[in-house]
N, C-alpha and C positions, 0 to 999 in steps of 0.2 A: 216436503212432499207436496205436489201439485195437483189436485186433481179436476180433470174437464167432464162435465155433464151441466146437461140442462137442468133439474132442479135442484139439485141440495141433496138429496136421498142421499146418494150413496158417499159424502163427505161426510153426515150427520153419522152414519154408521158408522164410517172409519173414523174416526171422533173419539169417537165413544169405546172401539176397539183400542186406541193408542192411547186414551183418557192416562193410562199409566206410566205409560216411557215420553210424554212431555215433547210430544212431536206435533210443528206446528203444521197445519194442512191449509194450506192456500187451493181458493176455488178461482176457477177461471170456467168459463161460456161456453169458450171453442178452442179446437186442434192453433189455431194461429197464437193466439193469444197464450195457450199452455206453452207452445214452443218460444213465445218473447218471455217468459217467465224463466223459462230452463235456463235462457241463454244469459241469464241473472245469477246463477243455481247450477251448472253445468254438470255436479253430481248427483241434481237431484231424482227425486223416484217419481214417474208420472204415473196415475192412476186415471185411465179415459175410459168415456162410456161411448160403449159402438152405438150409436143410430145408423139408418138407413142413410141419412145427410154425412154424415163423418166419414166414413167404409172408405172412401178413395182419401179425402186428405189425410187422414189416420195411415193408410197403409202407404202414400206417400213420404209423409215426414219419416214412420218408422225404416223407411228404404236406408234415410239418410243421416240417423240416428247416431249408429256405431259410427260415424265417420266425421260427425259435426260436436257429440256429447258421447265420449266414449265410456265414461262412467256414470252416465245416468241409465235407469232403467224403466222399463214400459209395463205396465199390467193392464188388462183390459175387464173392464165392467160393463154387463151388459143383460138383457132380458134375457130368458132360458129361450125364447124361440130365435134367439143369432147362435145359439151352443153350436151348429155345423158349423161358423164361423172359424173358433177355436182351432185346428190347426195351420188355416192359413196363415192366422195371425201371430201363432206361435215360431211362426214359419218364419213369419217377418222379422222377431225379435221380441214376441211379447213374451216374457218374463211367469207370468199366470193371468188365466182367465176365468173368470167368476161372474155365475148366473143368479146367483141371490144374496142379500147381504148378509144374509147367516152363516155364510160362506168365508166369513171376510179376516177369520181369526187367523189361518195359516199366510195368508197376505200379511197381514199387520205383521206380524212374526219376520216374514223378509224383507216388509218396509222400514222397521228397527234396524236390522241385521243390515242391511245395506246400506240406511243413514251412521251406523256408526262408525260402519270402515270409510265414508266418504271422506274425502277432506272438507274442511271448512269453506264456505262461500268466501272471495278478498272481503273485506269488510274497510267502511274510510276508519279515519283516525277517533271521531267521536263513538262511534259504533264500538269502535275496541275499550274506548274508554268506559260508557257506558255498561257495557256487560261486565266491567271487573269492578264496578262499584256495587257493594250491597245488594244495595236495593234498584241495581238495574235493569232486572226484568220481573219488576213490577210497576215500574215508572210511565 
C-alpha cells in the first residue's frame, strides 16, 4: 500500500487501522514519486491526499491509471473543505474518498480486500529466499 501526502497524518492513521492484517504502508511526498513506486507494485493500492498543488497531477495520472496499472487502485485523502471534490474524482477512478481520519476504518477494510486478491510484486531470487526462511521477516 502506497501512500502520498505531505506530513505523515494520514499514513500514521492508516497504520494503526491495518496494525492487524500486517500490511506494509510505504509514504512517498508526491503524485510522481507514488506513481515510480506502483510501477515497482503494479497491484498495488494508492492512498493520496488532494491538496490545492496535486488537483491536476492527481487527476492526470488517474486519467492513465486503468490503462498503465490495471490492478491497482486509488483512494483519495483529503480536508473536509475539497469534499465538492469527491465526485470528480470518483469520476476519475477514485475507489473512496475520506475527509477525516476517523473515517479510515471502511478504507482499511478495502485496502485488505484488495491487497489479498493482488497477486504478488516479481520478487529476485534472495528476496524469495529470505521470506521462506523463519526468521525472514524479522531479519
Amino acid at each position: 500500500m502506497i501512500v502520498c501526502e505531505r506530513t505523515g497524518a494520514w499514513a500514521v492513521a492508516l497504520r494503526r487501522e491495518l496494525a492487524a492484517a500486517g500490511v506494509h504502508v510505504h509514504e512517498t511526498r508526491s503524485v510522481a514519486e507514488c506513481w515510480e513506486v506502483l510501477a515497482r507494485c503494479p497491484a498495488g493500492f494508492l492512498v493520496v491526499e488532494l491538496t490545492p498543488a496535486a488537483v491536476d497531477p492527481l487527476l492526470a495520472r488517474m486519467a492513465s491509471l486503468e490503462r498503465e496499472f490495471p490492478l491497482a487502485r486509488v483512494a483519495v485523502v483529503t480536508e473536509r473543505r475539497f469534499r465538492d471534490c469527491q465526485w470528480p474524482l470518483r469520476e476519475a477512478g477514485a475507489v473512496d474518498f475520506v475527509v477525516s481520519p476517523r473515517e479510515l476504518a471502511p478504507l482499511a477494510r478495502a485496502i485488505v480486500r484488495h491487497l489479498e486478491q493482488a497477486p504478488e510484486p516479481p520478487r529476485s531470487l534472495t528476496e524469495r529466499i529470505w521470506a521462506g526462511l523463519p526468521w525472514g521477516r524479522r531479519a
